[in-house]
N, CA, C and O atoms as a GROMACS GRO file, in nm:
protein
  480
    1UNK      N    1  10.355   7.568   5.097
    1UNK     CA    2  10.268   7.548   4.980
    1UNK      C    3  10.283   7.409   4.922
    1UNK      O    4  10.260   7.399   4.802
    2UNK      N    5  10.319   7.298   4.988
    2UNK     CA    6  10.274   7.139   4.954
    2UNK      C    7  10.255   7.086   5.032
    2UNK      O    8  10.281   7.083   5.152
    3UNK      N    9  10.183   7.015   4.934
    3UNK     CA   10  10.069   6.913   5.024
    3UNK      C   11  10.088   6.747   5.005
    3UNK      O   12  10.136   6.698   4.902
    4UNK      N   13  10.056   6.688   5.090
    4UNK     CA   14  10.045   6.543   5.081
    4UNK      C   15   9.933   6.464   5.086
    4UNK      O   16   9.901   6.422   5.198
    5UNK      N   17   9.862   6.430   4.982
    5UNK     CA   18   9.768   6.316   4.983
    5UNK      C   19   9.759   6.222   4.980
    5UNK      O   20   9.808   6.163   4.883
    6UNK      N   21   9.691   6.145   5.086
    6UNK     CA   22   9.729   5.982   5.093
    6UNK      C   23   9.570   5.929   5.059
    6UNK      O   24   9.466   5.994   5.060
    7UNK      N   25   9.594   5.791   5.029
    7UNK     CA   26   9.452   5.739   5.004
    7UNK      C   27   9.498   5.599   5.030
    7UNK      O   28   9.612   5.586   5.076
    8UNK      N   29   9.409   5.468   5.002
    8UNK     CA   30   9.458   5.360   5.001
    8UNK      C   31   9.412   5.273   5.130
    8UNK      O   32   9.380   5.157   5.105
    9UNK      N   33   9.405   5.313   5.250
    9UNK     CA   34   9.392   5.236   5.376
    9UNK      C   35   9.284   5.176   5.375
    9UNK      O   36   9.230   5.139   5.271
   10UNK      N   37   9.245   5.162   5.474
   10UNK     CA   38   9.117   5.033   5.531
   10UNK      C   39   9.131   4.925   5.592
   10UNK      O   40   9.231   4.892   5.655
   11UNK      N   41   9.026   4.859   5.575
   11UNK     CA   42   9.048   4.714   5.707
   11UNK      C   43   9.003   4.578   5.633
   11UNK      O   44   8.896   4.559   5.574
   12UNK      N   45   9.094   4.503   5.647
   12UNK     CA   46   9.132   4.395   5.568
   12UNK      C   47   9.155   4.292   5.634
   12UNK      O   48   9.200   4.338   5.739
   13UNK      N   49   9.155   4.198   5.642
   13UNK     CA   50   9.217   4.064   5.692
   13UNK      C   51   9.351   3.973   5.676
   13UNK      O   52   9.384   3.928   5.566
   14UNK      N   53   9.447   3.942   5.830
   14UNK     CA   54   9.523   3.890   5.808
   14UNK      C   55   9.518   3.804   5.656
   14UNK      O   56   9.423   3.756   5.594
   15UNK      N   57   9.636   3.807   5.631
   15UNK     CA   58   9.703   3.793   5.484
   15UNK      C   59   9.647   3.836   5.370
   15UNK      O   60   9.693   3.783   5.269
   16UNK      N   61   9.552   3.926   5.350
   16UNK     CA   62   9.534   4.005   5.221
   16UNK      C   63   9.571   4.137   5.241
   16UNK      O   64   9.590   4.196   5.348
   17UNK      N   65   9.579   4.176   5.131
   17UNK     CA   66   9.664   4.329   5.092
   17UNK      C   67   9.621   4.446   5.069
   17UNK      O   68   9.498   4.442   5.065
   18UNK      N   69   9.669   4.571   5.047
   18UNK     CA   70   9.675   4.668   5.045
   18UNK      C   71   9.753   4.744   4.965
   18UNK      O   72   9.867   4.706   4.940
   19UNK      N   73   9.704   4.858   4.913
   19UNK     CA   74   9.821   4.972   4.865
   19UNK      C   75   9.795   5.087   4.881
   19UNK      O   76   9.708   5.147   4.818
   20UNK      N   77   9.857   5.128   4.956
   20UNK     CA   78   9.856   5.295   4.933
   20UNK      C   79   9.964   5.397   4.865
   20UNK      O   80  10.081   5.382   4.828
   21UNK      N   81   9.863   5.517   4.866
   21UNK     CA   82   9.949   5.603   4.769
   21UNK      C   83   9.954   5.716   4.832
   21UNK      O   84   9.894   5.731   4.938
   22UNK      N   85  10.043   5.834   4.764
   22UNK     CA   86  10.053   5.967   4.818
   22UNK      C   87  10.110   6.044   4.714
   22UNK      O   88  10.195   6.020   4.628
   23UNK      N   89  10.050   6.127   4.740
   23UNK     CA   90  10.084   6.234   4.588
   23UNK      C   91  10.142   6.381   4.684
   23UNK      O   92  10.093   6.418   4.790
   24UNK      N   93  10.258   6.445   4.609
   24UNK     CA   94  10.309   6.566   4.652
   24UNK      C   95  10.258   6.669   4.580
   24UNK      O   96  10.238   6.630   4.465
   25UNK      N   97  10.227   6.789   4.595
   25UNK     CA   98  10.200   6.860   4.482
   25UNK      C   99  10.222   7.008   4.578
   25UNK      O  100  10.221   7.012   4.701
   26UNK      N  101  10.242   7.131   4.480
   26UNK     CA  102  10.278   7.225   4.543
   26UNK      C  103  10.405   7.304   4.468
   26UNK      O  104  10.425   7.283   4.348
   27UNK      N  105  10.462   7.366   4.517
   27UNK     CA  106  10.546   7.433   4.488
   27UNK      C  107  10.706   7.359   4.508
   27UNK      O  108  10.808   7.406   4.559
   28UNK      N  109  10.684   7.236   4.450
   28UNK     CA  110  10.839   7.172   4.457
   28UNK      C  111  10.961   7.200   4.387
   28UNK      O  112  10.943   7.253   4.277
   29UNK      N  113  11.074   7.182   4.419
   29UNK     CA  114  11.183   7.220   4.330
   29UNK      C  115  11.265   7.055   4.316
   29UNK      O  116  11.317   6.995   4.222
   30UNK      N  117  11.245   7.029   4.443
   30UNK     CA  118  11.376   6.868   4.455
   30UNK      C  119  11.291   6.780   4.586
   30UNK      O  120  11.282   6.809   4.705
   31UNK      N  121  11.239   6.669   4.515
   31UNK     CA  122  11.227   6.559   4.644
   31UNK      C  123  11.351   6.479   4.662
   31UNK      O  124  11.395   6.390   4.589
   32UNK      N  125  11.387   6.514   4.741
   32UNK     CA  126  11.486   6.380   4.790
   32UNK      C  127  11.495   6.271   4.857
   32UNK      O  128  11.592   6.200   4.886
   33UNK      N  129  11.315   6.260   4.892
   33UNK     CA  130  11.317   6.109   4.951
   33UNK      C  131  11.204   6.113   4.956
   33UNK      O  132  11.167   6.229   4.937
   34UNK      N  133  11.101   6.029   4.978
   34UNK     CA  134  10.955   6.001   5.022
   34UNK      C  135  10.942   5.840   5.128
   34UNK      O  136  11.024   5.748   5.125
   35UNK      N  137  10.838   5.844   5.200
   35UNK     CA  138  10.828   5.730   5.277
   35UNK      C  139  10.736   5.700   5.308
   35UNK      O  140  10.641   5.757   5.254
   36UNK      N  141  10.710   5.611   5.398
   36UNK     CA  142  10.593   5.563   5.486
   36UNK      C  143  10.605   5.533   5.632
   36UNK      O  144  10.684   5.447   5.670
   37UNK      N  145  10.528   5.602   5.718
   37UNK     CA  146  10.610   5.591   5.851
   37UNK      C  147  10.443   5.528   5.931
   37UNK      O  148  10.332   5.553   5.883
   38UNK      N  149  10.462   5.467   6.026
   38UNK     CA  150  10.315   5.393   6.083
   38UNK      C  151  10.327   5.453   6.252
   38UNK      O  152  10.443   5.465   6.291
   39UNK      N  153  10.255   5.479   6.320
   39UNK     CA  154  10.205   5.485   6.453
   39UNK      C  155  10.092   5.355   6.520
   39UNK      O  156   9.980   5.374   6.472
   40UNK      N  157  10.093   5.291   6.570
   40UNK     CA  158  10.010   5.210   6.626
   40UNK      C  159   9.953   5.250   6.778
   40UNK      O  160  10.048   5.247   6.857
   41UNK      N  161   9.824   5.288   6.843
   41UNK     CA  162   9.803   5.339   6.947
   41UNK      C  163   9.945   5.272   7.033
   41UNK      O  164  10.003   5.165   7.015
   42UNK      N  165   9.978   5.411   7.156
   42UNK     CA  166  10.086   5.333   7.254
   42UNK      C  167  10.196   5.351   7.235
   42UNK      O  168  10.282   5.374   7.320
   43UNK      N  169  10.219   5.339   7.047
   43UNK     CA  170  10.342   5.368   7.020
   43UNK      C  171  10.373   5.458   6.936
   43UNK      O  172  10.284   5.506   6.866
   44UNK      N  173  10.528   5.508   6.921
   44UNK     CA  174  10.590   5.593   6.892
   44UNK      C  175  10.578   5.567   6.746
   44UNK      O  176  10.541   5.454   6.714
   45UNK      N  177  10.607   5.664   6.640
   45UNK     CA  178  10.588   5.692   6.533
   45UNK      C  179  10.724   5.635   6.462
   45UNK      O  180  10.832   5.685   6.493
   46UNK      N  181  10.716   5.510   6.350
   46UNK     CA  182  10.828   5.425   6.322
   46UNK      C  183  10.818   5.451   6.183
   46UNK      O  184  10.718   5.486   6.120
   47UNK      N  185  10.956   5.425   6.134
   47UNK     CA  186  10.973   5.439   5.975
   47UNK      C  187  10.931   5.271   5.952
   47UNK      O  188  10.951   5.164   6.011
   48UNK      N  189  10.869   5.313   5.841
   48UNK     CA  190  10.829   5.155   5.724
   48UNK      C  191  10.864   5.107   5.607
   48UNK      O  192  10.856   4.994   5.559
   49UNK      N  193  10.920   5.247   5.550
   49UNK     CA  194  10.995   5.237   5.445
   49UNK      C  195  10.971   5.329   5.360
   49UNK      O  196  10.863   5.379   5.331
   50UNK      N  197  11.115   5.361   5.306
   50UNK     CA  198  11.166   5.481   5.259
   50UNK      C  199  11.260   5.502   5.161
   50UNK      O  200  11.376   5.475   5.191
   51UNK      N  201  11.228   5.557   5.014
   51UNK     CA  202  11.264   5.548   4.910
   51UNK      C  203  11.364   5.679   4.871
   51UNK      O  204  11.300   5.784   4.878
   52UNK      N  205  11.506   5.699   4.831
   52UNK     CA  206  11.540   5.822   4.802
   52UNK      C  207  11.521   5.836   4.654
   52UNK      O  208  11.483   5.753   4.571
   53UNK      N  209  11.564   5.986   4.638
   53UNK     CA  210  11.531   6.015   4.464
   53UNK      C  211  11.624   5.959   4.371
   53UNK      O  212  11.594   5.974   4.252
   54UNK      N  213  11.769   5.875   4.407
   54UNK     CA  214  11.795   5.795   4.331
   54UNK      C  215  11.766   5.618   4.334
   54UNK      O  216  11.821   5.532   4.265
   55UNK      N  217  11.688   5.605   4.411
   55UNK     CA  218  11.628   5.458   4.420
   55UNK      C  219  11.673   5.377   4.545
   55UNK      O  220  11.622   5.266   4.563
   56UNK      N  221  11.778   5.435   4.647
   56UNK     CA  222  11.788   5.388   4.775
   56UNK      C  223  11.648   5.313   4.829
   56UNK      O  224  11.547   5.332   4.761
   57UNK      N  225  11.642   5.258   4.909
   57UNK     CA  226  11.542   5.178   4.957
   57UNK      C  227  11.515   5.138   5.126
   57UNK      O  228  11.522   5.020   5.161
   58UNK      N  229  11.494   5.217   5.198
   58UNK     CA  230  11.513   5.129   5.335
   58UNK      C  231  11.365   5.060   5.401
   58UNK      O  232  11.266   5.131   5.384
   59UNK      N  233  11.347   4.947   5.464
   59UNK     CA  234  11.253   4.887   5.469
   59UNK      C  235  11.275   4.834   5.631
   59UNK      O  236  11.375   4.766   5.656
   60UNK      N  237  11.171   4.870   5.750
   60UNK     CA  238  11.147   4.784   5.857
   60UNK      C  239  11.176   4.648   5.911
   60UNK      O  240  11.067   4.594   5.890
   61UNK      N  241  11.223   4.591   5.945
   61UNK     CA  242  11.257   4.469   5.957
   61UNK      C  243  11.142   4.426   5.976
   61UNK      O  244  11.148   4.307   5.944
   62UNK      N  245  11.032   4.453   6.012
   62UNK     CA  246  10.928   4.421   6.057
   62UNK      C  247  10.815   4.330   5.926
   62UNK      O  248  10.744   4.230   5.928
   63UNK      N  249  10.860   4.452   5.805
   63UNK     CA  250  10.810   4.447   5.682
   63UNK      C  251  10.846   4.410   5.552
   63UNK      O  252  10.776   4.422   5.451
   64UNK      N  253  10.993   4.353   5.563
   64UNK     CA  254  11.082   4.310   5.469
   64UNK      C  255  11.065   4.166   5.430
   64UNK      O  256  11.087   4.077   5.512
   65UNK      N  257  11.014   4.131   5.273
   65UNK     CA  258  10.960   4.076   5.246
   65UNK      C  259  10.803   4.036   5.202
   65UNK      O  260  10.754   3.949   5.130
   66UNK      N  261  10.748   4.152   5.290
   66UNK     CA  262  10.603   4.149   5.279
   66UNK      C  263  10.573   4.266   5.218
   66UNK      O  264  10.514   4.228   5.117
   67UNK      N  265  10.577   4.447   5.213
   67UNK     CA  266  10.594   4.531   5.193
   67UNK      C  267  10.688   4.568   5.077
   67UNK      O  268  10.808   4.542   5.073
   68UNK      N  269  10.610   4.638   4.976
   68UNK     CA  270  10.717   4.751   4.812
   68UNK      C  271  10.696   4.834   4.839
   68UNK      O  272  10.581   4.854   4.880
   69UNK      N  273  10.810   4.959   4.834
   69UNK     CA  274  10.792   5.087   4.830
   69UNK      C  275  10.807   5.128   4.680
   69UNK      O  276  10.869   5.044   4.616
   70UNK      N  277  10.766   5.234   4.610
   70UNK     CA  278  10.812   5.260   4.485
   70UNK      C  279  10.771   5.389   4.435
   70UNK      O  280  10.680   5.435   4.504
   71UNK      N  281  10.800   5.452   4.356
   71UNK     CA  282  10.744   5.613   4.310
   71UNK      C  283  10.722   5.608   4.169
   71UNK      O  284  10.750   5.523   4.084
   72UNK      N  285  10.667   5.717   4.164
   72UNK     CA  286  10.620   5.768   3.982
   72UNK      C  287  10.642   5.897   4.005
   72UNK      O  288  10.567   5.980   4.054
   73UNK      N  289  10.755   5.907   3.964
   73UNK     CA  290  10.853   6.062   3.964
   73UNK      C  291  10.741   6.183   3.896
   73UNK      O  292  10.700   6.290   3.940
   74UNK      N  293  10.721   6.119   3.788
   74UNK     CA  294  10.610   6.211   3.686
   74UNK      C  295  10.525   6.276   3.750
   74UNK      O  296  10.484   6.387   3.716
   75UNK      N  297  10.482   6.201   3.868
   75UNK     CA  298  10.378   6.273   3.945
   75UNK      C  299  10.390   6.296   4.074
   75UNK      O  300  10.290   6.335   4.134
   76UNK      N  301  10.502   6.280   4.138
   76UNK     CA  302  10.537   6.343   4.255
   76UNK      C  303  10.488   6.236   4.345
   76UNK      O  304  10.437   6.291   4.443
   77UNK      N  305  10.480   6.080   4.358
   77UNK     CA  306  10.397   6.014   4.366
   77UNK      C  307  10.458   5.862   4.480
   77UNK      O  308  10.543   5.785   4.436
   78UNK      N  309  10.408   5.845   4.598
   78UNK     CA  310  10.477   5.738   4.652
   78UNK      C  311  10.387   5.620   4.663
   78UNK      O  312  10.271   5.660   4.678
   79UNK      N  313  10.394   5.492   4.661
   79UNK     CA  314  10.334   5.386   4.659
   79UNK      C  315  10.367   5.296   4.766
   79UNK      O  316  10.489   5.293   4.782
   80UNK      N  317  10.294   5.209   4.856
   80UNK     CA  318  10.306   5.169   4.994
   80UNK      C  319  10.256   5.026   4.912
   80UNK      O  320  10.138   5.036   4.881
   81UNK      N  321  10.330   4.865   4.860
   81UNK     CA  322  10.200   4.803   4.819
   81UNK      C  323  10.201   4.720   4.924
   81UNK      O  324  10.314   4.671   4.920
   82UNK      N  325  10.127   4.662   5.039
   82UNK     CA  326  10.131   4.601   5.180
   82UNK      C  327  10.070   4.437   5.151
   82UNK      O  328   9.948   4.425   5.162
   83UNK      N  329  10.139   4.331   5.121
   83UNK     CA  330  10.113   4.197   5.095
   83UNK      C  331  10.121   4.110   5.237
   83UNK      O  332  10.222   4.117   5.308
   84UNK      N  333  10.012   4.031   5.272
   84UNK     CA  334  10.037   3.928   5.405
   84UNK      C  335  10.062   4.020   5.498
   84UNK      O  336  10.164   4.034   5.566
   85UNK      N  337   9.919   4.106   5.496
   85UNK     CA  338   9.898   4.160   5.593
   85UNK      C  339   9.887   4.080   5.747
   85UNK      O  340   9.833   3.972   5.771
   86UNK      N  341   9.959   4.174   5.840
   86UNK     CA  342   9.941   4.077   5.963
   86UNK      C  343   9.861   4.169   6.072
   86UNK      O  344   9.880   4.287   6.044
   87UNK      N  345   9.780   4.152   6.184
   87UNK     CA  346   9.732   4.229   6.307
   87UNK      C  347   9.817   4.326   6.349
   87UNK      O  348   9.763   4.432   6.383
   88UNK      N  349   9.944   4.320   6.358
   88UNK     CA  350  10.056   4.380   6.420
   88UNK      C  351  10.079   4.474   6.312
   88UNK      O  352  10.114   4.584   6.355
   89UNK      N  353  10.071   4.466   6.182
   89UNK     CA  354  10.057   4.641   6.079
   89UNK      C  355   9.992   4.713   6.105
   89UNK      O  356  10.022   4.820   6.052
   90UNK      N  357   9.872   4.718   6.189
   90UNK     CA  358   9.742   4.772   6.179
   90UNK      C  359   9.794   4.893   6.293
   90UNK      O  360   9.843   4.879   6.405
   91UNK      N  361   9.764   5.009   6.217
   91UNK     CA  362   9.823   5.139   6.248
   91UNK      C  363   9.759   5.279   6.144
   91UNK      O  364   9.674   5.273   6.055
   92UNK      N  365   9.824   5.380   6.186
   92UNK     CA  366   9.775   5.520   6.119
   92UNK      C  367   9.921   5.512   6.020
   92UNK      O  368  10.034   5.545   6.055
   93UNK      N  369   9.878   5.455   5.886
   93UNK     CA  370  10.045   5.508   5.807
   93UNK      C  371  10.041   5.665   5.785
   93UNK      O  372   9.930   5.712   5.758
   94UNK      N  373  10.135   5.740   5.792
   94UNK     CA  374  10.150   5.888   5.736
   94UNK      C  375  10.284   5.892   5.602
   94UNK      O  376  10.378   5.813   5.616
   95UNK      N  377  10.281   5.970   5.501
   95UNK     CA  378  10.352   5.975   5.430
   95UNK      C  379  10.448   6.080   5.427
   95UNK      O  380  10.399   6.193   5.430
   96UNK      N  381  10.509   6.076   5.425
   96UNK     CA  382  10.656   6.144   5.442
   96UNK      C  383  10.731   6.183   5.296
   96UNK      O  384  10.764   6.115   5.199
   97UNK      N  385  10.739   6.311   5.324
   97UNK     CA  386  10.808   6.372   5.189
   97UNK      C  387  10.968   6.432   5.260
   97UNK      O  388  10.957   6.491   5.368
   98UNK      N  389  11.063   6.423   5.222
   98UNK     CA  390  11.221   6.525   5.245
   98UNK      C  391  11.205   6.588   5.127
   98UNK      O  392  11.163   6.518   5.034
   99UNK      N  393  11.226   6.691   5.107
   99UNK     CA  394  11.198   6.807   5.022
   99UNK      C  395  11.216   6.968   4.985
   99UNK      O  396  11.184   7.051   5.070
  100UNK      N  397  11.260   7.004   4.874
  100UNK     CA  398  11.329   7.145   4.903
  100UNK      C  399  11.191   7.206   4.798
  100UNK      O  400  11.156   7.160   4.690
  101UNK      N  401  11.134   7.321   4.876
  101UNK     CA  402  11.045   7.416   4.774
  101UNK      C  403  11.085   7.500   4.687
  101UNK      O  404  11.208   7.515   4.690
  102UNK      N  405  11.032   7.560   4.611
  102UNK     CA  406  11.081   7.676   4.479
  102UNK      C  407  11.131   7.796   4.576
  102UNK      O  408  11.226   7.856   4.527
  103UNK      N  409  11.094   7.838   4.683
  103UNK     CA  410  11.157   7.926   4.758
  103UNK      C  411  11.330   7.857   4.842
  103UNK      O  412  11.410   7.920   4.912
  104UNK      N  413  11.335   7.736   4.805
  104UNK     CA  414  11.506   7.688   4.875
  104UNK      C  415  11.446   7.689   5.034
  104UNK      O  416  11.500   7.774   5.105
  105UNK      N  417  11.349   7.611   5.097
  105UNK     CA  418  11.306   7.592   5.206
  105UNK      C  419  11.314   7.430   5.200
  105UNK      O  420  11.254   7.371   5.110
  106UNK      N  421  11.383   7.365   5.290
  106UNK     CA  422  11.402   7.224   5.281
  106UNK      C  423  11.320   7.158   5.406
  106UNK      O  424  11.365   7.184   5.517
  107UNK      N  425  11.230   7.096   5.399
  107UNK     CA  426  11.186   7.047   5.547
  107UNK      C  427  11.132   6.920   5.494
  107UNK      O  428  11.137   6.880   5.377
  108UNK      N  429  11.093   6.876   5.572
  108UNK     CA  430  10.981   6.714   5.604
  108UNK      C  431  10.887   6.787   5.607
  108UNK      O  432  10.858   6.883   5.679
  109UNK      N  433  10.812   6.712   5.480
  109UNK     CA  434  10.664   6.740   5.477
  109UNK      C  435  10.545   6.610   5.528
  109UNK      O  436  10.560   6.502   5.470
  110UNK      N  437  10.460   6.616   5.605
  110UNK     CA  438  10.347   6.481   5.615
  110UNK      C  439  10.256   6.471   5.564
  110UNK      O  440  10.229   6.576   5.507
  111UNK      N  441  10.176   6.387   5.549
  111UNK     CA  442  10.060   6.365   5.509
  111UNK      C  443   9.950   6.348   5.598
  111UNK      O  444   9.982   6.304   5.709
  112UNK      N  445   9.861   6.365   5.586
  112UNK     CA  446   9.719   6.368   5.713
  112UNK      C  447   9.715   6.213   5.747
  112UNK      O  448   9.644   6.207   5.848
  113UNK      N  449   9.746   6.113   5.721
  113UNK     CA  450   9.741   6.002   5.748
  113UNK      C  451   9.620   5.955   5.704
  113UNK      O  452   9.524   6.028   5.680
  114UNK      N  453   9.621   5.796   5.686
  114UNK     CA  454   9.575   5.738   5.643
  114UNK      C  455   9.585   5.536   5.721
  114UNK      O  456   9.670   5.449   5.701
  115UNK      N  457   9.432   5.533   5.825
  115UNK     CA  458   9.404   5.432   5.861
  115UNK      C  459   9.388   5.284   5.815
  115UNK      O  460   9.304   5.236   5.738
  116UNK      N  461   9.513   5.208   5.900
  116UNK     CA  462   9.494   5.043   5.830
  116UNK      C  463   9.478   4.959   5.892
  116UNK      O  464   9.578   4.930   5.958
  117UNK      N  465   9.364   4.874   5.911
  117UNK     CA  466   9.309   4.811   6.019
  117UNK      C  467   9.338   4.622   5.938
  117UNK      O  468   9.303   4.579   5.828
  118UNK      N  469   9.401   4.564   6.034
  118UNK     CA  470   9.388   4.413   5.974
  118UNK      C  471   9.350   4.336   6.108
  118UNK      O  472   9.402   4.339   6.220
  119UNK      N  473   9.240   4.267   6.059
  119UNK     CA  474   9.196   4.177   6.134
  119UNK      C  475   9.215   4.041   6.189
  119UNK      O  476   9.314   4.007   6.124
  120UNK      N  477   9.191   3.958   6.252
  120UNK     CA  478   9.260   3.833   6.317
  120UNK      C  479   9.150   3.710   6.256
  120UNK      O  480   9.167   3.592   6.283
   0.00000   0.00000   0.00000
């Protein structure tokens, strides 16, 4: 009984930006982490960065420096903001919840994904 909504993607051009978001909603009791994970055709499904519920932070080497992760607890809420965009981001991001429900069921929850196309 939760869900993940993402919004935010599209197709943009090397070095302008992006943000996406994702909202949890459902029957939560405890998030303990939220993220952003990208697939690019070909390849395997990579973390991008990933925030825990006390403010831990892990970030891609790929994306460090260019990429904020951040939340709004109030609303169950993760934020992707993507600066100097490059060709090589351009992927399906999915959002990633770690999470325990009101029933004490702990799993990884996803999000339907959400397409980001940057151009050359």
């Amino acid at each position: 009984q939760v869900q993940l909504v993402e919004s935010g993607g599209g197709l943009v051009q090397s070095g302008e930006s992006l943000r996406l978001s994702c909202a949890a909603s459902g029957s939560i009791f405890t998030i303990y982490a939220m993220g952003w994970y990208r697939q690019a055709p070909g390849n395997q499904r990579e973390l991008v960065a990933r925030i825990t519920s006390l403010g831990s932070i892990i970030y891609a080497d790929s994306v460090k420096g260019r990429f904020t992760i951040s939340r709004d607890n109030a609303n169950n809420t993760v934020y992707l903001q993507m600066n100097s965009l490059k060709p090589e981001d351009t992927a399906v991001y999915y959002c990633n919840a770690d999470l325990t429900t009101q029933f004490g069921v702990r799993l990884n929850y996803w999000g339907q994904g959400t397409q980001v196309t940057v151009s050359s």
